[in-house]
N, C-alpha and C positions, 0 to 999 in steps of 0.2 A: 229717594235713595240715589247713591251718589255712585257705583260702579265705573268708574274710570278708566278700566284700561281690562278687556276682556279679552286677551290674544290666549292663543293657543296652547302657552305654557304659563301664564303668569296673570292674576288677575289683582286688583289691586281697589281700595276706598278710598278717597278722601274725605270721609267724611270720620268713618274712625280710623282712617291712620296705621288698619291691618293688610296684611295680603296672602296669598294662596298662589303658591306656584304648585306647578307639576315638575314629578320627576319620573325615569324611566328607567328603571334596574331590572334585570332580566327577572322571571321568573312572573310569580303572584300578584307582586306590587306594580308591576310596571302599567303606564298610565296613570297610577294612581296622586292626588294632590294633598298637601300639608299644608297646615293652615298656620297664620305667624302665634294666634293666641292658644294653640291646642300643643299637648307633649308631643316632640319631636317622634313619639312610635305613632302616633297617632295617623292612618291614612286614610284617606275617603277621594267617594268618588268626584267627577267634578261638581255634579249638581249639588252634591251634598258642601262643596266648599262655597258654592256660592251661597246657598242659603247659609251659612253660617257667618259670609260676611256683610249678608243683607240682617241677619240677627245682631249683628255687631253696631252696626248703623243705627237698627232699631232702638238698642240700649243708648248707645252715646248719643242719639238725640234726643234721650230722655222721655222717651213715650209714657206716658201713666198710665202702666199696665194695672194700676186700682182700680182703674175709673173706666179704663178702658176694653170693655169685654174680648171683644173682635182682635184687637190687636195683643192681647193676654194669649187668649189660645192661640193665636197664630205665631205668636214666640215661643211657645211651649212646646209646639208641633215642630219647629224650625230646630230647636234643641234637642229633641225626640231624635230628628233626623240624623243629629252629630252621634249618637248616643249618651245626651246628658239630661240633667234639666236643665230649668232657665236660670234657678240661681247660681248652680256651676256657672255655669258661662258667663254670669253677671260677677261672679265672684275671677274668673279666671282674666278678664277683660278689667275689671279693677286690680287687679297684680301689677299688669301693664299699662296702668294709666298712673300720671306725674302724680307726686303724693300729694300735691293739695288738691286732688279729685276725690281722691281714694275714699276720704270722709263719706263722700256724697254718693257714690258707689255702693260704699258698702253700704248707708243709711238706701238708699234704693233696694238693694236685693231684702234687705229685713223685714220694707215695707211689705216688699212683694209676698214674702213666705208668709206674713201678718195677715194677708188678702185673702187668703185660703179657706 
């Protein structure tokens, strides 16, 4: 996994090309971080942003989560954590990727619900 820039407000992939900053508005939300692939109401904490863009990583390097038990549940669990499943986020990560990904994306999340 490729984490590249884990400062105090702003964390960032290169591997998928997402990021997670933090914002601070009084009240509830403050401390809390948003993630570039999740709705804008969407806020979590910070652990929870990084696991979501070590889950981001995990799809865009294409892991074979058929084949792959150990790393199946552990993206399941990772997405659990955002409050989703994994094909949301497989599905929400293919929104955001160039359209001649998009095919291979979504044929990935189909697989995965197929795996079941």
């Amino acid at each position: 996994m490729a984490i590249v820039n884990n400062a105090e407000w702003f964390i960032t992939s290169d591997v998928a090309h997402e990021a997670a900053y933090r914002f601070d508005l009084p009240g509830p939300s403050q401390r809390r971080w948003k993630l570039s692939y999740l709705p804008e109401y969407w806020s979590l904490t910070k652990e929870q942003a990084v696991s979501g863009l070590v889950l981001a990583e995990m799809i865009i390097l294409d892991t074979d989560f058929a084949t792959a038990g150990l790393d199946l549940e552990l993206a399941e669990i990772m997405a659990a954590e955002l409050g989703l499943t994994l094909t949301s986020v497989m599905m929400l990560l293919a929104a955001r990727a160039p359209t001649d990904s998009l095919s291979v994306a979504l044929g990935a999340a189909a697989d995965q619900d197929g795996a079941r």
